[in-house]
N, C-alpha and C positions, 0 to 999 in steps of 0.2 A: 319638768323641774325635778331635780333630785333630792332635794334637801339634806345632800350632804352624806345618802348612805353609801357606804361601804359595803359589798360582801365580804362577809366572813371566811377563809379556812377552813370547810365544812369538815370530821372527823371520819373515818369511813362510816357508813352504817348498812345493817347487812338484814338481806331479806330472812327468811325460815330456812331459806337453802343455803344460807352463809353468803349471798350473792353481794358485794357491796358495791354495783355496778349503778342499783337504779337509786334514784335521790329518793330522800326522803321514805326511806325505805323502813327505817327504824321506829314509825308506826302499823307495820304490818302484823305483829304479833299482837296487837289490841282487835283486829278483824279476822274471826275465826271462820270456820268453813262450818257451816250449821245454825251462825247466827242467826237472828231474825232480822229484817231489813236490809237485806243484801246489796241491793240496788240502789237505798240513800246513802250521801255524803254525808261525811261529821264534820262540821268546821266550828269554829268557837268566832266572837267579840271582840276584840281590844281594846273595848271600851273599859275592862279590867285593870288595865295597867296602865292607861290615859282616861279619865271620865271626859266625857265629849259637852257635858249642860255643867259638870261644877269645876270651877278651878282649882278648888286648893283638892281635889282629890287625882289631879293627873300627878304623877310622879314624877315623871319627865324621864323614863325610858324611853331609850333613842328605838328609831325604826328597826334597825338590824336585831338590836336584841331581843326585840318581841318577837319578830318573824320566827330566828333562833327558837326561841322558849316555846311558840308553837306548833312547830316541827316535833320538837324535842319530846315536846307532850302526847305528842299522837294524835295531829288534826289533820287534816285534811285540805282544808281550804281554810280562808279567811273574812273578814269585813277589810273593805278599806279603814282602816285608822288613823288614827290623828298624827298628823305629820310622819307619813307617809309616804312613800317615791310615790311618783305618776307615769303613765304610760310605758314605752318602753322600759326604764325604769325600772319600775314594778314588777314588769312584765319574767326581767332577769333573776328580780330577786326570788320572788316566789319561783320560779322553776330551780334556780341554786337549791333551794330545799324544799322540791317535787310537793310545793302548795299552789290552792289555787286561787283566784278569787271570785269566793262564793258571793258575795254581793256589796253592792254601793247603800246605805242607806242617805237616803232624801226624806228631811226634816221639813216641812213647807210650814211658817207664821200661819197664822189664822185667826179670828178673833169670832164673835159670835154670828159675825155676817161672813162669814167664812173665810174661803184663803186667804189673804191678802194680795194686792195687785203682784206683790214679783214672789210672789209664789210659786208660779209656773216658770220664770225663771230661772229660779235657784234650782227645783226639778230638773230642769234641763243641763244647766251646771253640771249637776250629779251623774246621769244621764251622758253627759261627755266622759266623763273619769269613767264609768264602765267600760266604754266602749274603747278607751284609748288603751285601757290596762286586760282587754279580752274578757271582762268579767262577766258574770252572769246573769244575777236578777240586780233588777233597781226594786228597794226596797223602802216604798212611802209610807211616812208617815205624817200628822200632825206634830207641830211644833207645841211645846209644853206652852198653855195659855193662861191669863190671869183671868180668875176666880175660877178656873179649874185645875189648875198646883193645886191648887188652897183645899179644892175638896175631892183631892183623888183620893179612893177609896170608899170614898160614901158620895160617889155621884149622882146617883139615884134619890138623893134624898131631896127634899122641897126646894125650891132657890137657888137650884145649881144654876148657871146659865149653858143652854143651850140652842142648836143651832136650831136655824127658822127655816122653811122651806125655801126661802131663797138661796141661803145659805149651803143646804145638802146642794141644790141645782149646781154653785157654784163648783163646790167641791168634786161633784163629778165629773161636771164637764172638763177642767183641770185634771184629776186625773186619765181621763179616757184620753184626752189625748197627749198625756203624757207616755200611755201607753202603747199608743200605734205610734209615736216617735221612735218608742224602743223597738214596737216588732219590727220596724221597718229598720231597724239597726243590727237584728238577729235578738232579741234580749228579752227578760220577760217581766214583767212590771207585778207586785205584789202591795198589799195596803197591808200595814203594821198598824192593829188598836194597838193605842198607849193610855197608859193612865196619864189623868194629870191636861190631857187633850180634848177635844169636842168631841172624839170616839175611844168611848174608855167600856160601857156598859154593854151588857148583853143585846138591850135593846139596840143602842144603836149601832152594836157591830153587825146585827141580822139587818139594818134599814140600811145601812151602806152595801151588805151583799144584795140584799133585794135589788140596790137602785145601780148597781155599775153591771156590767157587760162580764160572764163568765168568760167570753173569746177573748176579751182584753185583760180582765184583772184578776191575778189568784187575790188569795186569802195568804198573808202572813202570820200563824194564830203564834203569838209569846204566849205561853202558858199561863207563864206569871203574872205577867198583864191584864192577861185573863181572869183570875184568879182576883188580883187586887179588884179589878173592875166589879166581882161580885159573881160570876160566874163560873161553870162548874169544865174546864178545859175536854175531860174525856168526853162528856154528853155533845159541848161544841164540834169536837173531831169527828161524832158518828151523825149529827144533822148535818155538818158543812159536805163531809165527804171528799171528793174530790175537786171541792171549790178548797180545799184545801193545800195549796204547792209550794210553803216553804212556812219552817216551822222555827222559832226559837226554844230553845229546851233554859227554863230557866225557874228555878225555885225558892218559895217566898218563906221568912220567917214569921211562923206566928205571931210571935210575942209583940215585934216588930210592925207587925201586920193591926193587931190588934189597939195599939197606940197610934196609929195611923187612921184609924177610922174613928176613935174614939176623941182625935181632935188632939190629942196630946203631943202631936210632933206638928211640925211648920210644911204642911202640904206637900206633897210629893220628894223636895229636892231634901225635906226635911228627913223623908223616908229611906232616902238612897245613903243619906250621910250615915244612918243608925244603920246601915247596910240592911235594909227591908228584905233583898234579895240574896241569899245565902248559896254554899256551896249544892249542886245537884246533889238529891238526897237525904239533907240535911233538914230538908222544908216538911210543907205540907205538901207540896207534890206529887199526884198519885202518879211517878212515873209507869209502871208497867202498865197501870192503864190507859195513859198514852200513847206508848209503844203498840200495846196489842191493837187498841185503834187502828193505827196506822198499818200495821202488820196485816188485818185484816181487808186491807183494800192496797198490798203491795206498794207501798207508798217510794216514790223513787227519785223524791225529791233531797234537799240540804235540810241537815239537822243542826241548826248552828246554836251550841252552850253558850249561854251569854250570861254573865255577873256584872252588875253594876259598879261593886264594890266589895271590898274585902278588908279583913283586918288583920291578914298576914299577908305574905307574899303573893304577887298575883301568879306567879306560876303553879304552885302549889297548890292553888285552887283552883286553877285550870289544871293540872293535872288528876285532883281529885274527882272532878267533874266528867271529864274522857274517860275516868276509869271505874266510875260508877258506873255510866252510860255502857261502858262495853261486859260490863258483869249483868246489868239488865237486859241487854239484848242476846246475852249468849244465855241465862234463863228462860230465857223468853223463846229463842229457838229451838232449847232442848224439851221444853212443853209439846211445842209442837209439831215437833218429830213424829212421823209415823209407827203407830204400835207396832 
């Protein structure tokens, strides 16, 4: 289905060498020679210019023009987003401006007895659009649950509800073989903690790596998420390690942050509206100590910026974001440069 996009008339845009040959070219000058992270991809969200959980916060930016704006900006690859081409499709537009697609996220219901019956379903759903559109990782998550909206940020506190041993059994067996679906498709399946979810907390982002299969499933670590859940993102990066293979770069506002655990906002979706989640940089995010994490164990995966929400233009803050990220990474290279 194409939902109507059109390719755009793309401008020339021209390598370092003035070459205006190859697509997508006019993010080349954001990727220096000396950086750190050589090897990862940067892709961004679109969940910035379409919110995917709230309605009055999608804008209603047609597909062509965000692909545009992300090219434009200097990413790399993509999320599928919301309304969207599919397969072929897709396939044309993102090469029209030399992106790629860095991954499908799969939302799966759950309640405190875990997934819900079509759960693995809708996973597979998801799971089809990778594969139709060439993309990369399928990227799971938990679906936003009630009484855990309500108490993301202070998860951890008495009376949360949480899952039951039946429950975790469920959720893996469900994921695991959502994942040999994909390998067996060429793809590679990652868990995304989310706040707001039945895997929000440090704890049980270490009991979900404990209980699933490293050959099957990386680690998705969002920073932010991280963060909101109560945990500490760089100390996660240097336990996890290389259970680590595909990262969201994405940074929280205090203040934001702080009326969100203090009960003062409406759970989670209450947090995205006050935009909890701020431009890269802007937050508490200790990004170089992300980076150099990663940097330390040559990390060679997608680095995908993702913002919930903004209160200017969403290109702008996705511009801002790529071009934080490329002044910390070429810091971060010239450190550690040999004397």
């Amino acid at each position: 289905m194409s939902h109507g996009l059109v390719a755009l008339p793309q401008a020339p845009r021209h390598t370092l060498d003035g070459d205006p040959a190859i697509p997508g070219a006019q993010r080349n000058p954001l990727r220096r020679s000396g950086d750190a992270l050589p090897r990862a991809s940067i892709g961004t969200v679109p969940i910035l210019w379409n919110n995917v959980d709230i309605e009055e916060l999608r804008l209603g930016t047609d597909a062509s023009t965000i692909l545009d704006e992300i090219a434009r900006t200097g990413f790399e690859g993509t999320q599928l987003g919301l309304g969207f081409p599919e397969g072929s499709d897709l396939v044309r537009e993102l090469a029209a401006r030399g992106l790629r697609l860095a991954e499908v996220y799969a939302s799966l219901p759950a309640t405190a007895d875990g997934p819900t019956p079509d759960a693995l379903l809708i996973g597979r759903e998801r799971l089809g659009l990778l594969h139709a559109a060439d993309g990369d990782v399928l990227c799971v998550a938990l679906d936003l649950s009630p009484g855990r909206q309500e108490t993301a940020g202070r998860a951890r506190d008495d009376g949360t509800p949480r899952f039951s041993p039946a429950a975790w059994d469920r959720l893996v067996s469900a994921v695991h073989e959502l994942a040999r679906e994909a390998a067996a498709l060429g793809h590679r399946v990652v868990f995304h903690p989310h706040a707001g979810t039945f895997i929000e907390t440090p704890d049980e982002v270490a009991q979900l790596v404990e209980q699933t299969d490293p050959a099957l499933v990386g680690i998705c670590l969002d920073v932010g998420h991280y963060l909101v859940g109560g945990g500490d993102p760089v100390a996660a990066l240097r336990a996890l390690g290389p259970r680590v293979t595909h990262v969201h770069l994405k940074d929280v506002d205090p203040v934001v942050l702080g009326r969100l655990r203090s009960g003062d906002l409406d759970g989670f979706t209450g947090a995205i509206r006050a935009r909890l989640f701020t431009e890269l940089g802007a937050g508490i995010l200790d990004l170089p100590g992300v980076l150099e994490s990663l940097e330390d164990r040559d990390y060679a995966g997608w680095l995908m910026i993702e913002q919930d929400s903004c209160w200017g233009p969403p290109s702008e803050s996705a511009a801002i974001g790529r071009r934080v990220l490329a002044v910390a990474l070429q810091q971060l290279g010239r450190r550690r440069e040999p004397a």
